[in-house]
C-alpha positions as MATLAB code, in Angstrom:
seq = 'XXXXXXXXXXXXXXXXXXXXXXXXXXXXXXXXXXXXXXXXXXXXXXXXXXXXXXXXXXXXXXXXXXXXXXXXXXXXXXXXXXXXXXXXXXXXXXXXXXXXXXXXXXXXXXXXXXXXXXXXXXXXXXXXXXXXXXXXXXXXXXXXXXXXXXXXXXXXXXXXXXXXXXXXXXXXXXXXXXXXXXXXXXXXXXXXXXXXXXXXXXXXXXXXXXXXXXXXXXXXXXXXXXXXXXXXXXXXXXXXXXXXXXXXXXXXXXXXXXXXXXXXXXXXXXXXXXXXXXXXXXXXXXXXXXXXXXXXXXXXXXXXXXXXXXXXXXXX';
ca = [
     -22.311   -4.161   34.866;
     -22.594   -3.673   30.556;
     -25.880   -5.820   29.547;
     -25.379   -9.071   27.765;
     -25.391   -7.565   24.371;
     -22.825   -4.634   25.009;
     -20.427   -6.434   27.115;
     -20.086   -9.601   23.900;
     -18.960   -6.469   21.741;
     -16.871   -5.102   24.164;
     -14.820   -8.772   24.523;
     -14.802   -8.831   20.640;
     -13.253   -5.324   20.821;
     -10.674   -6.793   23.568;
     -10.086   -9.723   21.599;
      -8.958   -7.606   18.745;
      -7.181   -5.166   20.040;
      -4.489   -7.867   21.758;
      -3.338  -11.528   21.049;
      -3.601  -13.028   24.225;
      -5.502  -11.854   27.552;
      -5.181  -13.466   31.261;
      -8.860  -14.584   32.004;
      -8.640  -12.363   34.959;
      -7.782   -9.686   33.459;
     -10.061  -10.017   31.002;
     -13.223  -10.638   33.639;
     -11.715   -7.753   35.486;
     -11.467   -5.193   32.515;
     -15.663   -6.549   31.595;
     -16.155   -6.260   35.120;
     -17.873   -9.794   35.396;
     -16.879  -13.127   37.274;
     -14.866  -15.647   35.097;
     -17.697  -17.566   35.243;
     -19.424  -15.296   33.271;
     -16.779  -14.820   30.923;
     -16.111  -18.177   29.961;
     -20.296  -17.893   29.449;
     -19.933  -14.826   27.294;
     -17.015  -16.403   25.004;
     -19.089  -19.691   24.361;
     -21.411  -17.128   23.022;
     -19.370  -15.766   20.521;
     -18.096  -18.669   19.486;
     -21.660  -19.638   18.660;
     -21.797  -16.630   16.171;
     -19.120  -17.830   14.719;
     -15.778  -16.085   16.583;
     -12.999  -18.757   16.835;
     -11.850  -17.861   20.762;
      -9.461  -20.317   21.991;
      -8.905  -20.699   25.523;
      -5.514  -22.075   27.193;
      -5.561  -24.165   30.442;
      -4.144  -24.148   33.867;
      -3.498  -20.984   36.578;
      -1.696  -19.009   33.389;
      -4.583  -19.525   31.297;
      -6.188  -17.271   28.687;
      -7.710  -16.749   25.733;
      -7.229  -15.288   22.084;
      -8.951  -14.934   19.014;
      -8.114  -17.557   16.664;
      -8.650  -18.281   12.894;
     -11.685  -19.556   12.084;
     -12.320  -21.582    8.932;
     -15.306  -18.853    8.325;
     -14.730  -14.816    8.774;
     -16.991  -13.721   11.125;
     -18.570  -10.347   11.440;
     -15.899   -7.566   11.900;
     -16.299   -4.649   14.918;
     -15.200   -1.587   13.396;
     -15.423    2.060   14.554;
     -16.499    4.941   12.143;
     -12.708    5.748   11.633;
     -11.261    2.302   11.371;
     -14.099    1.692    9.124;
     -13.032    4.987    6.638;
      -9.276    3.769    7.318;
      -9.733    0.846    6.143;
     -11.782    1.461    3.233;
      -9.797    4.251    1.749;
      -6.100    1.585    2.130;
      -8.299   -0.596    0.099;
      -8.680    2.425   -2.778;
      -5.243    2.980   -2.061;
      -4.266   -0.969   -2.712;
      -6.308   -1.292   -5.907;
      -4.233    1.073   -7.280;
      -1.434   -1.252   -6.838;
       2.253   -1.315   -5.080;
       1.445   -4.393   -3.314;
       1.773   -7.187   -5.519;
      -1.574   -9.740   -6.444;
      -3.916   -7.690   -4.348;
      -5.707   -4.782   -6.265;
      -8.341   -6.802   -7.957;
      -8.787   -9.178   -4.658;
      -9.085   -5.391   -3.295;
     -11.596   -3.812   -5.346;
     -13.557   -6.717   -4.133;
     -13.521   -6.162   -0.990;
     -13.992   -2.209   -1.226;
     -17.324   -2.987   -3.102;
     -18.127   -5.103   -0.047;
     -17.527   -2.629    2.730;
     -19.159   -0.026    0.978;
     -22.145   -1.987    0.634;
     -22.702   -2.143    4.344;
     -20.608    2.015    5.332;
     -23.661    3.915    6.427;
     -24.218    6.855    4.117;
     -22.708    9.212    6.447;
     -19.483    7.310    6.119;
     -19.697    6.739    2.500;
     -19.549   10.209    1.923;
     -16.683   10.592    3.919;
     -14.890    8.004    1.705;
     -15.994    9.521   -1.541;
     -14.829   13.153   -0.227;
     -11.514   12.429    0.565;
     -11.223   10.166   -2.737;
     -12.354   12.646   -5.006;
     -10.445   14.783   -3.535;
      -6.948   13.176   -3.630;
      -5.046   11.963   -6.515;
      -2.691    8.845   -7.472;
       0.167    9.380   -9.457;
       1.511    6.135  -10.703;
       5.246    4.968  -10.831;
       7.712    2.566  -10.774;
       9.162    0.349   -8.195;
       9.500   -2.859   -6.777;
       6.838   -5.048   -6.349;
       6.099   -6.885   -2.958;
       4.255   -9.952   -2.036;
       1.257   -9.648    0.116;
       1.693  -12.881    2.229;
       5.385  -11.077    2.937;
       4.154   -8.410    4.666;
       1.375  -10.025    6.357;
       4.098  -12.474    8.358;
       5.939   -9.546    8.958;
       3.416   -7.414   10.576;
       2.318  -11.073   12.512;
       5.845  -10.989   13.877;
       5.726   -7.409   14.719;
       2.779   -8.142   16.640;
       3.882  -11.216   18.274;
       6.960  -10.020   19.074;
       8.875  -12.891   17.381;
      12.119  -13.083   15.866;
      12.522  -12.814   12.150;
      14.619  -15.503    9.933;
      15.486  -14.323    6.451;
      18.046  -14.080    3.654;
      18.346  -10.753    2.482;
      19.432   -9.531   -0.766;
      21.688   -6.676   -0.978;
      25.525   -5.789   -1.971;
      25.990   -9.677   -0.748;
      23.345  -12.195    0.073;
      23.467  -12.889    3.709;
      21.233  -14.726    6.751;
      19.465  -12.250    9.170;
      18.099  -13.051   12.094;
      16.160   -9.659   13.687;
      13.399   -8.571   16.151;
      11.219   -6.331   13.454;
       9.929   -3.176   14.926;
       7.699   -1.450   12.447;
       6.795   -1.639    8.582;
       7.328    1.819    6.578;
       6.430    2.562    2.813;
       7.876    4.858    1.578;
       7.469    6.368   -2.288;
       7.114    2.638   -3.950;
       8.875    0.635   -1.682;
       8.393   -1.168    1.410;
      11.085   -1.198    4.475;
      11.362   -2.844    7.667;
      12.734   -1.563   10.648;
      14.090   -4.231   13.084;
      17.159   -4.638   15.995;
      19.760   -6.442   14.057;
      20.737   -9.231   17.060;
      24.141  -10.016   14.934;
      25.495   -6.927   14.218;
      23.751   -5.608   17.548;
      22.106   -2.543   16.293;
      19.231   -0.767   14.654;
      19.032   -1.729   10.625;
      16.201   -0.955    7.629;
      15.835   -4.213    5.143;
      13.744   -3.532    2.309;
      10.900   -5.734    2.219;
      10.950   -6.916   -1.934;
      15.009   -8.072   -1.087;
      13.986   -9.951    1.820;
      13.142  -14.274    1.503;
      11.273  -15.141    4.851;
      12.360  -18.809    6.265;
      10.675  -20.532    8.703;
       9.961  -20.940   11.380;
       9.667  -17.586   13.171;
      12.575  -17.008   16.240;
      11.849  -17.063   19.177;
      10.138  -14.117   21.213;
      11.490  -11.130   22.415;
      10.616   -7.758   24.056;
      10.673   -4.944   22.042;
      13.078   -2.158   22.408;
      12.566    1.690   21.956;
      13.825    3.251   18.156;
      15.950    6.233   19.762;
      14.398    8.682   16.977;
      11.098    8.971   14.871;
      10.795    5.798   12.729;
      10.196    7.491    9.531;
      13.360    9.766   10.061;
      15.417    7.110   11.346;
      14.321    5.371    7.804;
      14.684    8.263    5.600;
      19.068    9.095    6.883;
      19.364    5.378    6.630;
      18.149    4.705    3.540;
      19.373    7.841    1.931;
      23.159    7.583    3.472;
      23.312    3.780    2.462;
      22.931    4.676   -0.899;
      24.452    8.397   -1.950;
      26.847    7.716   -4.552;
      27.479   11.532   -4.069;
      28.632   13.564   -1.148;
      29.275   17.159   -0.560;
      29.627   19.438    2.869;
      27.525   22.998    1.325;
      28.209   26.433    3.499;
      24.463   27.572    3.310;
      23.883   31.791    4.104;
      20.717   30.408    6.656;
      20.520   29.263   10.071;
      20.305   25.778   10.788;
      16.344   25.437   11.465;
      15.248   26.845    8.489;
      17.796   24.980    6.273;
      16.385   21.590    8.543;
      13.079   22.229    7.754;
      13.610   23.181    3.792;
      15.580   19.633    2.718;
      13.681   16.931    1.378;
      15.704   14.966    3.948;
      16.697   14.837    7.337;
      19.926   16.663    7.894;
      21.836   18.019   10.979;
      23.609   20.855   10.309;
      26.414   22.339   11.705;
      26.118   25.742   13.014;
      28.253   28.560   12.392;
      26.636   31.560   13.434;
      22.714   32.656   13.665;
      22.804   33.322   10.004;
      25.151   30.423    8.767;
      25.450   26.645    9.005;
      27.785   23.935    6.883;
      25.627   20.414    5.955;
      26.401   17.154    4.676;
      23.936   16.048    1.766;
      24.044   13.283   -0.774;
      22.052   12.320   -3.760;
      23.136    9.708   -6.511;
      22.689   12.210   -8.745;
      24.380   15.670   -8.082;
      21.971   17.018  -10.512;
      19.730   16.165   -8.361;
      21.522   17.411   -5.459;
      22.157   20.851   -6.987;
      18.377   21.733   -7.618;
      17.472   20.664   -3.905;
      19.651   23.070   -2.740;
      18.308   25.693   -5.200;
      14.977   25.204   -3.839;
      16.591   26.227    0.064;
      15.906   30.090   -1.589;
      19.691   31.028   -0.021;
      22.875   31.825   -1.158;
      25.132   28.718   -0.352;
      29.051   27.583   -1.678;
      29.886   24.436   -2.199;
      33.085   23.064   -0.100;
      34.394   20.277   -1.705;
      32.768   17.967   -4.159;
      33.810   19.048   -7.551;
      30.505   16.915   -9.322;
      28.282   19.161   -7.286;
      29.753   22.482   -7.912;
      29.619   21.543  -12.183;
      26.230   20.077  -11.878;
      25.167   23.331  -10.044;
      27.575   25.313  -12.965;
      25.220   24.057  -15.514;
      21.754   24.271  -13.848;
      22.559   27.903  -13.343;
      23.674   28.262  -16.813;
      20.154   26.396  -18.247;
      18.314   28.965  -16.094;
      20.278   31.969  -17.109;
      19.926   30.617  -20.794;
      15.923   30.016  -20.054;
      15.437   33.769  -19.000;
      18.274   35.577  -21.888;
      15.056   37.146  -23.905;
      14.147   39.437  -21.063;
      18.008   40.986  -20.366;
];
């Protein structure tokens, strides 16, 4: 059986890791008698953990908010997580939260041990943020969204896009991407999988009701990049590329299934709104390829191989 001391850390780590826990389970996973474990929760409430119990032979308990925040339990690498997303958020993207987050960071690293301070500092100095444009998104947005994620609750919103519309979705996961924020979810009207962007999306309340999550049939952040990109090409073209399908999949920017001629030849379907654009991503592929249809493409990729030719003239 874990000593007094261990065992309250070990419920705070329980606690945290899921919203609600069976009080036998919970004695059972601590190894102690419920007894003991309603004992051991009084005790962090004393120090200042709101744990609410429920009632009755379904009973539980969860970790509440309290109107004070309590000492957190973090590991060495949620601790360097969580302090390099806090350099990360200063830097902005995240609307009304890099000076509340430069706070904060001064405030962790205050208490890191120096052995984990360094660690921040390393990988710091050694990265670099480039700044851009984009949309900005509220904080408190993404906070009920993750909640709902979490809870596995429903999501109410009207969602700004070609047409303003009412959604009503089970949300899956949260994915940045570049400058902008998306959300993944189960569409229960149109009975599928969609991506909202988070800065066209006006919560409503109350939250649905809850649901059990289903399984994303690919990789979230490829499921988000061919969604996002073939919702919004203004461009098409089908390209013959002299390279076999794998290397051509693992040389575009985006994910792309191509169709397989022979071991040295496949045909793919890219888009771009810009078939400037579009021409130098093929250029980069470092393969002879012919475009098939798409008469934009084949002058944009006219001209960018007339501005090279042009840049290189003085050493014919």
């Amino acid at each position: 059986m874990l000593e007094t001391s261990a065992r309250l850390l070990r419920l705070l780590s329980l606690l945290q890791v899921r919203r609600d826990w069976p009080g036998a389970e919970l004695a059972s996973r601590l190894g102690v008698s419920t007894r003991t474990l309603r004992t051991d929760v009084e005790r962090l409430r004393v120090l200042g953990y709101p744990v609410e119990a429920r009632p009755g032979v379904a009973g539980g308990y969860r970790l509440g908010a309290g109107g004070e925040l309590p000492p957190l339990l973090l590991d060495d690498d949620e601790a360097v997580a969580v302090a390099v997303g806090l350099r990360t958020a200063a830097g902005g993207g995240v609307a009304g939260i890099e000076e509340t987050s430069v706070r904060a960071l001064v405030k962790l690293e205050q208490v890191l041990p120096s052995r984990l301070r360094h660690r921040v500092r390393a990988l710091s100095g050694a990265t670099i943020a480039v700044s851009g444009t984009g949309p900005r998104v509220d904080a408190e947005v993404l906070t009920a969204i993750a909640g709902a994620i979490r809870d596995r609750q429903r999501l109410r919103f009207n969602y700004s896009s070609r047409s303003d519309s009412r959604r009503m979705v089970e949300p899956h996961r949260l994915v940045t991407w570049g400058r902008r924020w998306y959300l993944v979810a189960w569409d229960n009207d149109r009975e599928d999988w969609r991506t909202f962007r988070v800065d066209r999306m006006e919560l409503r309340t109350q939250n649905g009701p809850r649901f059990t999550p289903r399984e994303l049939p690919e990789d979230v952040g490829d499921f988000v990049r061919r969604s996002v990109g073939e919702a919004t090409w203004q461009y098409r073209a089908r390209v013959e590329v002299q390279a076999s399908g794998e290397y051509v999949k693992g040389r575009m920017p985006v994910p792309i299934e191509p169709e397989v001629v022979d071991d040295n030849t496949c045909v793919i379907e890219v888009g771009s709104d810009d078939p400037h654009q579009l021409a130098l991503w093929l250029g980069l592929l470092d393969a002879e390829f012919v475009v098939l249809d798409a008469p934009e493409l084949a002058a944009a990729v006219r001209e960018v191989g007339d501005r090279f030719h042009r840049a290189a003239r003085r050493f014919d």
